[in-house]
Backbone bond lengths (Angstrom), bond angles and torsions (degrees), N, CA, C in turn:
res aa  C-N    CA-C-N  psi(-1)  N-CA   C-N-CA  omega(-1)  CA-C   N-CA-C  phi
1 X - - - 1.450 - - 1.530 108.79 -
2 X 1.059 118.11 161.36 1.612 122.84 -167.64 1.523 117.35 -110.17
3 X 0.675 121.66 111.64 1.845 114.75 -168.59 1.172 121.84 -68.05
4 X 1.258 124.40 149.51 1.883 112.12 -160.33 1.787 68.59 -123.09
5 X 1.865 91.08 158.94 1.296 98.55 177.84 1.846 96.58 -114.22
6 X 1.684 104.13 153.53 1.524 89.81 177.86 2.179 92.91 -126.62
7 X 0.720 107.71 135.60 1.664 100.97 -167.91 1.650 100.60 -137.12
8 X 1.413 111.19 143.09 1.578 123.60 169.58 1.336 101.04 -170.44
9 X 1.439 84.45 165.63 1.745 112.92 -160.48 1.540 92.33 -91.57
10 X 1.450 114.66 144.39 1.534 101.94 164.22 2.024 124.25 -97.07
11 X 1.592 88.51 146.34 1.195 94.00 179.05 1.612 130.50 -97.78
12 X 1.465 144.67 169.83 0.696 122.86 -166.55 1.661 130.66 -89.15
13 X 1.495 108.30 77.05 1.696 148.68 -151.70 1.525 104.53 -171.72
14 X 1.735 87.70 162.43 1.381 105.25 174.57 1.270 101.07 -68.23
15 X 1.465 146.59 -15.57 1.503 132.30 151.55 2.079 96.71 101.81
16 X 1.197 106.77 -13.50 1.674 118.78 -178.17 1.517 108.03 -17.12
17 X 0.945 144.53 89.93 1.413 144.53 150.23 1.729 124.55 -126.72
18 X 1.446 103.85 166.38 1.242 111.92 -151.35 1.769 89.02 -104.24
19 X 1.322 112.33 140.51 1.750 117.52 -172.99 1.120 103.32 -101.09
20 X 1.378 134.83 -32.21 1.426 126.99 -159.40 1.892 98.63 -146.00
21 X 0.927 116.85 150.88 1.524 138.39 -158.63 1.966 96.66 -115.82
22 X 1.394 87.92 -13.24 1.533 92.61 175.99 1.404 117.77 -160.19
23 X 1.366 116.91 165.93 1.680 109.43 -171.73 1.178 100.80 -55.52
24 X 1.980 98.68 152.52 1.587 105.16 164.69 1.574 86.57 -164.85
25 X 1.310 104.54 -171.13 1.572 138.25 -163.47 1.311 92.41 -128.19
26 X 1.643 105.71 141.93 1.392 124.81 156.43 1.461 111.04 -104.26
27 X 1.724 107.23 115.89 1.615 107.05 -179.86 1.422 97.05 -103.81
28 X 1.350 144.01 0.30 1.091 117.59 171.47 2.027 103.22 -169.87
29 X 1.317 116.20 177.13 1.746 114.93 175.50 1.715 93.20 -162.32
30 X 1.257 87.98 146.92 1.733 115.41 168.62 1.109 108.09 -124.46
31 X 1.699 123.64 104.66 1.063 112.56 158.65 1.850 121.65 -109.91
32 X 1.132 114.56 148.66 1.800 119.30 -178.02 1.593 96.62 -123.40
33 X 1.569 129.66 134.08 1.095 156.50 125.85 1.024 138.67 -73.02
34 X 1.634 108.54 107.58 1.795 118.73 -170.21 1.389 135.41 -92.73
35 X 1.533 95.31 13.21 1.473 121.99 -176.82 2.067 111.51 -129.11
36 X 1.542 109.67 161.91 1.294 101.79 159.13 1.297 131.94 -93.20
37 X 1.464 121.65 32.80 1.702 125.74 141.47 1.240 105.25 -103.12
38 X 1.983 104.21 161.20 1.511 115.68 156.76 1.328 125.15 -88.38
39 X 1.353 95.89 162.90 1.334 94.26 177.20 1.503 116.22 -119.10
40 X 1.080 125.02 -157.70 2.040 127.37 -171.03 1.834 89.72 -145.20
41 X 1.112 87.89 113.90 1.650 106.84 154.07 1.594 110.91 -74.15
42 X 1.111 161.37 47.91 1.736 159.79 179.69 1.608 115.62 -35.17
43 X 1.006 149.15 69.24 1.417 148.09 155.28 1.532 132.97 -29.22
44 X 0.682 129.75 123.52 1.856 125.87 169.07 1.568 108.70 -135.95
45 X 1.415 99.30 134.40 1.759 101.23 158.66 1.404 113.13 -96.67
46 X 1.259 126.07 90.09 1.498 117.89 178.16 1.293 123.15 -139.56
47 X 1.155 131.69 149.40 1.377 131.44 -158.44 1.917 114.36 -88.27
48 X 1.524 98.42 -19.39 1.569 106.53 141.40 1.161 126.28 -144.66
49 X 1.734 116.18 -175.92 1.487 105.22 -148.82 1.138 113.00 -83.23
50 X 1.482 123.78 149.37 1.630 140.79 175.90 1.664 97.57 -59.80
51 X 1.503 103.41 161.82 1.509 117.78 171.23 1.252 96.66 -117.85
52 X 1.022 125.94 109.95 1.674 133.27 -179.42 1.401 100.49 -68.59
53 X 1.099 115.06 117.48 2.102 130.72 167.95 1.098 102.26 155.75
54 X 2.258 98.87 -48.46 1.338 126.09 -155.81 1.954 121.05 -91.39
55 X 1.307 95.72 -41.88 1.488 112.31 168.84 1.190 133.96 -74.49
56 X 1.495 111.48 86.74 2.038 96.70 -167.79 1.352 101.86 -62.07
57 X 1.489 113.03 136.91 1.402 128.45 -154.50 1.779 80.90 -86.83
58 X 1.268 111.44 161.40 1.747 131.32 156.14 1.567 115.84 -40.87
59 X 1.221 87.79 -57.33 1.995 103.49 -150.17 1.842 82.24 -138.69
60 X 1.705 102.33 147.24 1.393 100.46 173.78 1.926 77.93 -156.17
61 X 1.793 108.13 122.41 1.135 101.04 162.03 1.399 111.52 -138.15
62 X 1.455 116.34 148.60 1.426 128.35 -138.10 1.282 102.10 -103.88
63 X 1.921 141.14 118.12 1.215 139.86 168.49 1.503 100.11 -78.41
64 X 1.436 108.84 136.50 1.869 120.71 -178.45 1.483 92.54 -80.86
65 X 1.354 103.83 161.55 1.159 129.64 -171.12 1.747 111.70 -94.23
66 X 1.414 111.94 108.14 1.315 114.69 177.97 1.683 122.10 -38.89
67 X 1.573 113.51 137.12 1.081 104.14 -170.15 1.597 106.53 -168.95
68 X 0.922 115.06 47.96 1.914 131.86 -177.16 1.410 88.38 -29.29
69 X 1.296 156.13 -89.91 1.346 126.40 -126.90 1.528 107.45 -80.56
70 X 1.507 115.75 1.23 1.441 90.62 177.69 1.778 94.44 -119.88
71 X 1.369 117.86 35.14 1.244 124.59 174.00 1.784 129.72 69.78
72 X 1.537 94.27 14.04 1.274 95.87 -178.19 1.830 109.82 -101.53
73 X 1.160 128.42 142.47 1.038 130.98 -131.41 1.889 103.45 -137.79
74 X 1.373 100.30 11.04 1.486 114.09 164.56 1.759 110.00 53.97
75 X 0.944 97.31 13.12 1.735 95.99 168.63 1.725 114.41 -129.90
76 X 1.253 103.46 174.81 1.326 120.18 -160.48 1.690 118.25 -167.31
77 X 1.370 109.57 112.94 1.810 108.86 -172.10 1.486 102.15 -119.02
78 X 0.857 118.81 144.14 2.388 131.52 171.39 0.982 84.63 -127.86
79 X 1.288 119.35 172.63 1.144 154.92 131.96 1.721 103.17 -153.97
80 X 1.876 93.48 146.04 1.189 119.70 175.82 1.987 103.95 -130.06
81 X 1.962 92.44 100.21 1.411 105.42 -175.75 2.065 108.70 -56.54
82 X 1.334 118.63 -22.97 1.242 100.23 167.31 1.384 119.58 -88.51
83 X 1.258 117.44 -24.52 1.308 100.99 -161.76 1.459 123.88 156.68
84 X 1.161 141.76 115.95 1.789 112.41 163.38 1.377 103.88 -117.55
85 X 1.224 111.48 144.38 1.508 115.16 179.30 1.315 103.65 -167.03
86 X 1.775 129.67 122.82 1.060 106.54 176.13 1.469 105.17 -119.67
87 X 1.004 136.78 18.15 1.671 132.50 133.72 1.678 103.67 -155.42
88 X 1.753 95.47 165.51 1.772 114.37 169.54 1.464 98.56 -28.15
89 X 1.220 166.04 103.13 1.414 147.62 165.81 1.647 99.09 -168.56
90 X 1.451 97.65 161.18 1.452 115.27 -165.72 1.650 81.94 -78.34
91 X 1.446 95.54 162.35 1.733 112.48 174.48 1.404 110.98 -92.83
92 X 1.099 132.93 157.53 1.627 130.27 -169.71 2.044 102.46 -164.43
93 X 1.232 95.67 115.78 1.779 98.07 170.49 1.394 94.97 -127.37
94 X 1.571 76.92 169.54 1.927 101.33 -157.78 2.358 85.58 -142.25
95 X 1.148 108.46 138.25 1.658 101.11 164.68 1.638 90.75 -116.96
96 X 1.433 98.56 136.88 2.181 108.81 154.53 1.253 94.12 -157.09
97 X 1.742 89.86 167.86 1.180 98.65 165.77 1.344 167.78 7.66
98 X 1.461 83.61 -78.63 1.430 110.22 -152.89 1.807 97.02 -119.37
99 X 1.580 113.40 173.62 1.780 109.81 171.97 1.250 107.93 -106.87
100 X 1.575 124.35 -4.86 1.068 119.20 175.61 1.216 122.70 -61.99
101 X 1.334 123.17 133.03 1.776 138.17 167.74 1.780 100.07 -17.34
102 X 1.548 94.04 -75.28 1.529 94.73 -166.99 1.797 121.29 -88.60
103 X 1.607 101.27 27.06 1.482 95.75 175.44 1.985 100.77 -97.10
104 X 1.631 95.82 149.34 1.032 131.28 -170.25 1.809 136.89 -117.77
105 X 1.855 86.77 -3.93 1.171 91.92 175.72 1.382 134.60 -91.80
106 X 1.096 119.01 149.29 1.560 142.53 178.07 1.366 109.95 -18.20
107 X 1.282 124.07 166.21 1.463 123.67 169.41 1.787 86.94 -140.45
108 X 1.493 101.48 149.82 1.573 97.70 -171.93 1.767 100.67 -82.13
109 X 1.519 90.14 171.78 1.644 100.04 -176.94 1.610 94.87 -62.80
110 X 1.620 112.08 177.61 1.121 90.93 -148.50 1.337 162.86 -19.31
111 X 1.084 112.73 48.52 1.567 112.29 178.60 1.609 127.46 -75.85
112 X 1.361 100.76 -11.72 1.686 111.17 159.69 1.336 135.74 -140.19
113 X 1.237 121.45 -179.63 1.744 104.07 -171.60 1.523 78.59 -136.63
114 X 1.251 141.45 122.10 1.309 154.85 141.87 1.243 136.35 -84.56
115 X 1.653 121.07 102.94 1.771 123.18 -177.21 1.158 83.33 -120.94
116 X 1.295 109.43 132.24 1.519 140.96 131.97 1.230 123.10 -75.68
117 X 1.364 104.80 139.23 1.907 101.69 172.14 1.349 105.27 -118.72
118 X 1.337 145.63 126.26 1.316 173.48 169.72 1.303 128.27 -101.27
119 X 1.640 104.60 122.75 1.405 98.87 153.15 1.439 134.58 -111.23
């Protein structure tokens, strides 16, 4: 199967939207950070939408925080060649802050560039 990529800039919100209208797998993510904090990518497979604070997300993976003089370079790529999926359910990401379960805060307007790869 061929992976469709779904990619957006973040705005200044938890960014909460739904990726897929139908089950799928995450085989892979690119994330880039344009600031010196990180941020939390938050995942859910669910058939409706998460309340970000409230919903411990599935999968939560963390973009590093840009930072040229000590060589860190604010991005971050996975891929998982089978697959991640942890049930039949639409895909749903949320960007904040923080990695905590119940954090809720904002990520600034652009402060990240987020592709997902999907199947």
């Amino acid at each position: 199967m061929t992976a469709r990529v779904y990619r957006f800039v973040t705005a200044a919100s938890n960014n909460l939207r739904r990726l897929s209208g139908s089950p799928c797998k995450l085989v892979g993510a690119s994330l880039i950070n344009t600031v010196d904090a990180p941020y939390y990518v938050k995942l859910w497979w669910s058939s409706a939408a998460p309340v970000v604070g409230t919903t411990p997300p599935d999968l939560v993976i963390a973009a590093p925080a840009l930072d040229p003089a000590a060589g860190a370079d604010g991005s971050v790529c996975v891929s998982w060649p089978n697959g991640v999926a942890q049930a039949m359910a639409d895909l749903w990401v949320a960007c904040v802050t923080g990695a905590a379960d119940n954090n809720t805060t904002a990520v600034a307007a652009g402060q990240g560039v987020v592709s997902l790869l999907l199947e």
